[in-house]
C-alpha positions as CSV (number, residue, x, y, z in Angstrom):
1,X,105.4,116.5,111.8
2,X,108.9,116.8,112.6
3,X,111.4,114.9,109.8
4,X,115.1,114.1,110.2
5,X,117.7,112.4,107.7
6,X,118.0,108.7,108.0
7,X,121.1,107.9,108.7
8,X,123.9,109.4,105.9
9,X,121.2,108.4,103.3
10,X,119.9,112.1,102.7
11,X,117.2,110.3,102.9
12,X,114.2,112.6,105.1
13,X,111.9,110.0,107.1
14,X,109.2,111.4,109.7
15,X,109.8,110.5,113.3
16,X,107.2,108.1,113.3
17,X,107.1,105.2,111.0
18,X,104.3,103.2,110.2
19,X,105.0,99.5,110.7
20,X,103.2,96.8,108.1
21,X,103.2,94.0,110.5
22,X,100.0,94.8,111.4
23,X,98.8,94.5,107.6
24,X,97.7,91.3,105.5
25,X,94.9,88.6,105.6
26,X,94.7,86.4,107.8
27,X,96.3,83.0,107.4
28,X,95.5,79.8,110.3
29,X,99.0,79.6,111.3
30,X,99.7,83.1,111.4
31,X,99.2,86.7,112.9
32,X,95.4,86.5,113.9
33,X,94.9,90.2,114.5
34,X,96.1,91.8,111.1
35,X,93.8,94.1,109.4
36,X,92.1,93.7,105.6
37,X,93.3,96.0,103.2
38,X,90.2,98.7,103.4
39,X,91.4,99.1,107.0
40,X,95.3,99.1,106.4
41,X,94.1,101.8,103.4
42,X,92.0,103.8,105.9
43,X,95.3,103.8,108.4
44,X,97.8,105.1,105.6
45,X,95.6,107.7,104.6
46,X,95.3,109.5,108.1
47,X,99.1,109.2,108.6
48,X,99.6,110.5,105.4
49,X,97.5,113.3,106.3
50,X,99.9,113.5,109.9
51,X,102.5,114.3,107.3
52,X,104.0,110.6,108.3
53,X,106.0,109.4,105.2
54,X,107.9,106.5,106.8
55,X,106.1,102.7,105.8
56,X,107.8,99.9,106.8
57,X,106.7,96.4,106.0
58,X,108.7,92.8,105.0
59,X,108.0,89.9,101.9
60,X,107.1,87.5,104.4
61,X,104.7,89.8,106.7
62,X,101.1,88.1,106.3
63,X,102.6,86.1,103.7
64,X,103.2,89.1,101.2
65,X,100.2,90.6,101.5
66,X,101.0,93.3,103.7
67,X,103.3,94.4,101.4
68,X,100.0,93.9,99.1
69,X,98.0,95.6,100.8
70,X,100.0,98.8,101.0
71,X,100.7,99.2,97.5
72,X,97.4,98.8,96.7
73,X,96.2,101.6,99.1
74,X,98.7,104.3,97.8
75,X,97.5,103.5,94.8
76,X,93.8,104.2,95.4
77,X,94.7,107.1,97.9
78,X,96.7,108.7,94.7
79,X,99.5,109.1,96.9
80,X,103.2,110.5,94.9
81,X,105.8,108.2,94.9
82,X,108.2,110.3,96.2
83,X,106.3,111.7,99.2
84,X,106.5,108.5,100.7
85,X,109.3,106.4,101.9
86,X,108.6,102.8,101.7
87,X,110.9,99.9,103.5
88,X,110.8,96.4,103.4
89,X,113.5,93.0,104.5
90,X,114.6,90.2,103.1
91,X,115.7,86.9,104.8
92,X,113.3,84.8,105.8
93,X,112.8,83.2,102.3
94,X,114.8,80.5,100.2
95,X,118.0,81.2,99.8
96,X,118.1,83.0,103.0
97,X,120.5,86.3,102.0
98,X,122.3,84.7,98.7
99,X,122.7,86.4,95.5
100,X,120.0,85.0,94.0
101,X,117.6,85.4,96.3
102,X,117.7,88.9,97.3
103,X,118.1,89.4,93.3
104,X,114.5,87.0,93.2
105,X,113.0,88.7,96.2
106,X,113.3,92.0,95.2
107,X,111.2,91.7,92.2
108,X,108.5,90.4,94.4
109,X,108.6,93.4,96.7
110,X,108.8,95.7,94.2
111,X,105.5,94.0,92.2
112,X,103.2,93.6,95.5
113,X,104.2,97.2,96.2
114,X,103.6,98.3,92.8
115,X,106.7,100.4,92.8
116,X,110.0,100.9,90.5
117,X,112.0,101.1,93.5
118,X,112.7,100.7,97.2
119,X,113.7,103.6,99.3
120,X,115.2,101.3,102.0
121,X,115.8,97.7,102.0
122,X,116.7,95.6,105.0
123,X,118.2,92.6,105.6
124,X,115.6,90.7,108.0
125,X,118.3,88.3,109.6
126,X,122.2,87.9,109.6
127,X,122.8,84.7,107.0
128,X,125.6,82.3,108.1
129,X,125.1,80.0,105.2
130,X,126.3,82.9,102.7
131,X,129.4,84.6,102.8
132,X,129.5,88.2,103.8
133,X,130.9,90.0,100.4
134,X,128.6,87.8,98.5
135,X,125.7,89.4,100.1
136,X,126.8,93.0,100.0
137,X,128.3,92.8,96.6
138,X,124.5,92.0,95.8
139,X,122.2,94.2,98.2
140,X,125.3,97.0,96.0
141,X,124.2,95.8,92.5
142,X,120.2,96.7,93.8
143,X,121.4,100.1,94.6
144,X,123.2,100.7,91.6
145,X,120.8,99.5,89.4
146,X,118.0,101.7,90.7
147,X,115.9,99.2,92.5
148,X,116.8,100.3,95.6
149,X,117.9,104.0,97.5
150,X,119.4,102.6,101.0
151,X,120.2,99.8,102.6
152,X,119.7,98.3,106.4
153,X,119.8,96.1,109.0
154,X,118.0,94.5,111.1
155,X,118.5,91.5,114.0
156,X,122.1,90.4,114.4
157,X,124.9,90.2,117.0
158,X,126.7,93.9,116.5
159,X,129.7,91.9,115.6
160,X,128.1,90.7,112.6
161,X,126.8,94.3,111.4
162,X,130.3,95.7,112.4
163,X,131.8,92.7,109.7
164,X,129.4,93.2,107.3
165,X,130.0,97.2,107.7
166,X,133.4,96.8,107.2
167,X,133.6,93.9,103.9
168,X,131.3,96.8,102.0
169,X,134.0,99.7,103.3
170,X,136.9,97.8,101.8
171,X,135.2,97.0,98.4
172,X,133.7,100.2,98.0
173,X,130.2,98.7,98.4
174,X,127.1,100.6,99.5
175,X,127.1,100.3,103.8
176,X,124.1,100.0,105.7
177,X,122.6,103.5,106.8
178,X,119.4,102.1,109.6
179,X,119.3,99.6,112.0
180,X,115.9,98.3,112.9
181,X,116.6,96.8,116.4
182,X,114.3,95.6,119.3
183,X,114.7,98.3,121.5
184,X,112.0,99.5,124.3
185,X,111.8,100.4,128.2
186,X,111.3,96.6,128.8
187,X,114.7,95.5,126.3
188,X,117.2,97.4,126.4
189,X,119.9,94.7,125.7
190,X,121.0,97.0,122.2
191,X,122.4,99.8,124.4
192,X,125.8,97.4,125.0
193,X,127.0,96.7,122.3
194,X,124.7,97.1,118.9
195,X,124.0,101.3,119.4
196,X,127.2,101.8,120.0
197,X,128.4,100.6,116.8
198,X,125.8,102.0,115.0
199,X,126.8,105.4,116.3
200,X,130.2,104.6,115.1
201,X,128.8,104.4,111.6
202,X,126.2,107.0,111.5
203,X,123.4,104.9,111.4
204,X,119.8,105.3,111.8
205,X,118.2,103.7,114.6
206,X,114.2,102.8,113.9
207,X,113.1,99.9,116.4
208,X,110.0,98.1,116.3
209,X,108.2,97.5,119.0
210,X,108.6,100.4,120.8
211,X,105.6,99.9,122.8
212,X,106.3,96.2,123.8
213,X,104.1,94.4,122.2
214,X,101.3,96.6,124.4
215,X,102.8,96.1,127.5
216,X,103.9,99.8,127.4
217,X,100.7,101.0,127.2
218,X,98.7,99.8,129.8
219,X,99.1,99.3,133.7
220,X,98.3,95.5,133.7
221,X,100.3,93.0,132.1
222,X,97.9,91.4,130.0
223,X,94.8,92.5,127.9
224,X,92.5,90.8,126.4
225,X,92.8,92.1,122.8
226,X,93.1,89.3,119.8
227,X,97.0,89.9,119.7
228,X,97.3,89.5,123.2
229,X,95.2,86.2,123.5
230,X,96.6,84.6,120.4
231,X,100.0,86.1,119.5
232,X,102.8,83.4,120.8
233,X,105.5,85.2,119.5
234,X,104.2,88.3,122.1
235,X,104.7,86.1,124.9
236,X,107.6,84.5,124.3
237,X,109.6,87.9,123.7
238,X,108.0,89.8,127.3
239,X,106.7,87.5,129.7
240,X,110.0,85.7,130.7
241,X,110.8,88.5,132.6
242,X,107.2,89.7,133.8
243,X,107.7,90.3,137.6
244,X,110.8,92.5,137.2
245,X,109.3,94.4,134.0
246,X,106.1,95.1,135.7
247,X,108.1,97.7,137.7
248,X,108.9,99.6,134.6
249,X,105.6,99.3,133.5
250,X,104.4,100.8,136.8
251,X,106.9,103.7,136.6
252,X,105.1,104.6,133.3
253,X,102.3,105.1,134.6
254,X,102.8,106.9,137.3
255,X,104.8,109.3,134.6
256,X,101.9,109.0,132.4
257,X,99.8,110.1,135.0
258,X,101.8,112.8,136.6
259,X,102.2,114.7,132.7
260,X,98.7,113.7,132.3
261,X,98.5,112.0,129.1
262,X,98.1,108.1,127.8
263,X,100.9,105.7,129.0
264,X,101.6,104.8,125.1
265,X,103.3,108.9,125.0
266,X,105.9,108.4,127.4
267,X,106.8,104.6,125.9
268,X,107.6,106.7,122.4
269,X,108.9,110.0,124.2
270,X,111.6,107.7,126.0
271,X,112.4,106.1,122.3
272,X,113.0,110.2,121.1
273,X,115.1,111.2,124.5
274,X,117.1,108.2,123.5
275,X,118.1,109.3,120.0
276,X,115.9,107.3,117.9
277,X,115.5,108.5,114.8
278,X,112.1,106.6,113.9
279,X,110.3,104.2,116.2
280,X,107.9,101.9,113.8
281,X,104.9,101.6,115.5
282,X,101.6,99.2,114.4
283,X,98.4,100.7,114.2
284,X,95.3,99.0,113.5
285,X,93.5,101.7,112.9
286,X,93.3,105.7,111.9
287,X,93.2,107.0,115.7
288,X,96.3,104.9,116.3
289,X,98.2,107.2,114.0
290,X,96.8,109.7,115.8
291,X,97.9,108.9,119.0
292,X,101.7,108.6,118.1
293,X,101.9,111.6,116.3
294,X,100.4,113.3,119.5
295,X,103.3,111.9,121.6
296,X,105.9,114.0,119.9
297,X,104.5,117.2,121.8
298,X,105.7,115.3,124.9
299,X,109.5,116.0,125.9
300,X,111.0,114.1,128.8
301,X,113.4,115.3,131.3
302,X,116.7,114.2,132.5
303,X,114.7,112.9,136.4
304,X,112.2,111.3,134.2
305,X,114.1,109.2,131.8
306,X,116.4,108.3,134.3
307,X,113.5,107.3,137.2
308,X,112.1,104.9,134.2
309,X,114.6,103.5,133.4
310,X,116.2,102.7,137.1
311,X,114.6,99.3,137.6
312,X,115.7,97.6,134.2
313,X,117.3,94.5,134.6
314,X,119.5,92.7,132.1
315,X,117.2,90.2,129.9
316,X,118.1,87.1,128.1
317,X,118.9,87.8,123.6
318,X,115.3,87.8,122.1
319,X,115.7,88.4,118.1
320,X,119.6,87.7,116.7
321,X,119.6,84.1,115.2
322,X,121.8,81.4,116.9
323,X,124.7,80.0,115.0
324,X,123.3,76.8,113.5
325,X,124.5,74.4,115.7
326,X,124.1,76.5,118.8
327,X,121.5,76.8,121.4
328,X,118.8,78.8,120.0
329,X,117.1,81.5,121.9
330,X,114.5,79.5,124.2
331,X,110.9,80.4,122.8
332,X,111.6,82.7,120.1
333,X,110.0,82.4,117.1
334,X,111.9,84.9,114.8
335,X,110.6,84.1,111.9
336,X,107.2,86.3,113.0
337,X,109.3,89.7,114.2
């Protein structure tokens, strides 16, 4: 396993980061294809054993019980709190980003997790009902207190990080060392304005989704796997723009095929080439880990990265909120990414 700091944090993550979304029970009106916690146990055991140390996960993610769920499997596996670096958000939740509710919702985390402390919290969403300072001074006060090592972002227009970037500079507040952005062959829109900024500030860059949802993986558009069949949220982030992406999609597999190895390896070897520090992938399951620790060994040239990237069109915004008040994004259900 190769490890890197994350961001200024001196904080060492693997390259691969296990992503909690897939972790929780089952709830009508939720995520359908999340996995019990014998199974979400069984996939943090063979990553641990990949020397993958990176576990990211939110409050609201199967209703808290991914966060559950992940505590109580480091705890059966015996696993030492400080081999493991464990991340969740806060946002979608009452109170939104205000004092007392990342104050509240930390204490929640921390309990489902079964932890002291936080190696990385993230803010989920950008708040525009609560001031900027007020929610820095506070996300500061967790960091100070011990609760929490780092902080991050997540979702928001790169003004808004840039803002909230600089309000913690001039107060001497704790800045924001990750940026957990939607970022893959098939959305690229981050590369204008949001990277850029977070180079400026030495941050992190760990996207989810890094495989689209599964579009990145396979050579048709759809399969017919329980996410794919019953996850909304999936089709309202890809399949707006279907005919042109299926071109990229093609061009990964012929790359695939041409190196010889699953389409999945060149989605995450892209993510690497590009200077991502951690892509969080979702794995249902042990051989998952398996197979995005294996893509590491592959290393993309120039020609390649280039040829799939070459039929990317710009997309429409999927993931910042609107201003309330303001159009929101058509389809997107944010509170589920």
């Amino acid at each position: 396993m190769e490890y890197v700091e994350l961001g200024w944090s001196g904080i060492k993550v693997s390259r691969v980061c296990v992503g909690g979304m897939s972790f929780g029970r089952v709830f009508p009106d939720f995520h359908q294809w999340v996995i019990d916690q014998p199974s979400t146990q069984a996939v943090i055991a063979r990553a641990l054993e990949q020397g993958i140390n990176f576990i990211d996960t939110a409050n609201t993610y199967a209703r808290g019980t991914s966060e559950e769920y992940i505590g109580t499997s480091l705890r059966n596996l015996g696993a030492r709190r400080e081999d493991v670096v464990l991340a969740s958000k806060v946002f979608f939740n009452e109170g939104h980003l205000s004092r007392t509710a990342i104050e509240r919702e930390i204490d929640g985390t921390l309990r489902r997790l079964q932890t002291d402390y936080l190696d990385l919290y993230i803010i989920h969403r950008f708040d525009y009902g609560t001031p900027i300072e007020e929610t820095m001074e506070a996300l500061d006060g967790l960091v100070r207190a011990g609760k929490v090592r780092a902080l991050g972002a997540s979702e928001m227009y790169a003004y808004q990080l840039h803002d909230m970037q600089v309000a913690a500079e001039r107060r001497g507040w704790t800045k924001f060392t990750s940026m957990q952005l939607h970022y893959n062959l098939l959305y690229r829109e981050d590369e204008r304005e949001m990277i850029p900024v977070c180079r400026e500030y030495g941050m992190a860059l760990t996207p989810y989704s890094p495989l689209a949802s599964g579009h990145l993986t396979r050579p048709t558009w759809d399969s017919d796997s329980v996410r794919s069949t019953t996850d909304g949220t999936m089709r309202n982030k890809y399949d707006a723009a279907r005919d042109n992406d299926m071109q990229v999609v093609t061009r990964v597999a012929e790359v695939a095929g041409r190196r010889g190895v699953p389409m999945a390896d060149v989605a995450l070897a892209w993510q690497w080439a590009r200077g991502i520090t951690a892509p969080i992938v979702g794995c249902s399951k042990p051989s998952r880990v398996d197979d995005a620790v294996r893509a590491l060994e592959v290393r993309l040239d120039g020609d390649e990265v280039a040829y799939l990237e070459e039929p990317y069109r710009a997309h429409e915004l999927v993931g910042p909120l609107a201003r309330p008040g303001e159009k929101a994004l058509a389809g997107t259900d944010v509170r589920r990414m």
